[in-house]
C-alpha positions as CSV (number, residue, x, y, z in Angstrom):
1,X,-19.6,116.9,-14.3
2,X,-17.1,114.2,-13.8
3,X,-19.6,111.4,-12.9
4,X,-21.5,112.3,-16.4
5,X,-18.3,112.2,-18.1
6,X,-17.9,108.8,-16.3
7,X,-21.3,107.8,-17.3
8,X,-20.6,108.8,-21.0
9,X,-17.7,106.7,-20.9
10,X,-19.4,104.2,-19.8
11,X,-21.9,104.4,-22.0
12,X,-19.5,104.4,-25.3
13,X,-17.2,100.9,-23.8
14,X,-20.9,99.8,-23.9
15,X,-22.0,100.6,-27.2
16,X,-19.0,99.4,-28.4
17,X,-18.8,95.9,-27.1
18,X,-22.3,95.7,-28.5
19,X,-21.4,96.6,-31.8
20,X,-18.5,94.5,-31.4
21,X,-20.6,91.3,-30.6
22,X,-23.5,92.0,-33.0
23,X,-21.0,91.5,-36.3
């Protein structure tokens, strides 16, 4: 449970820095 969470998390700072660079 707390290594999906991590995972998840993860996943998110990800998607955001994409989103971030794409603009």
């Amino acid at each position: 449970s707390k290594m999906q969470q991590l995972l998840l998390s993860v996943s998110i700072e990800e998607i955001n820095m994409y989103n971030h660079v794409k603009k």
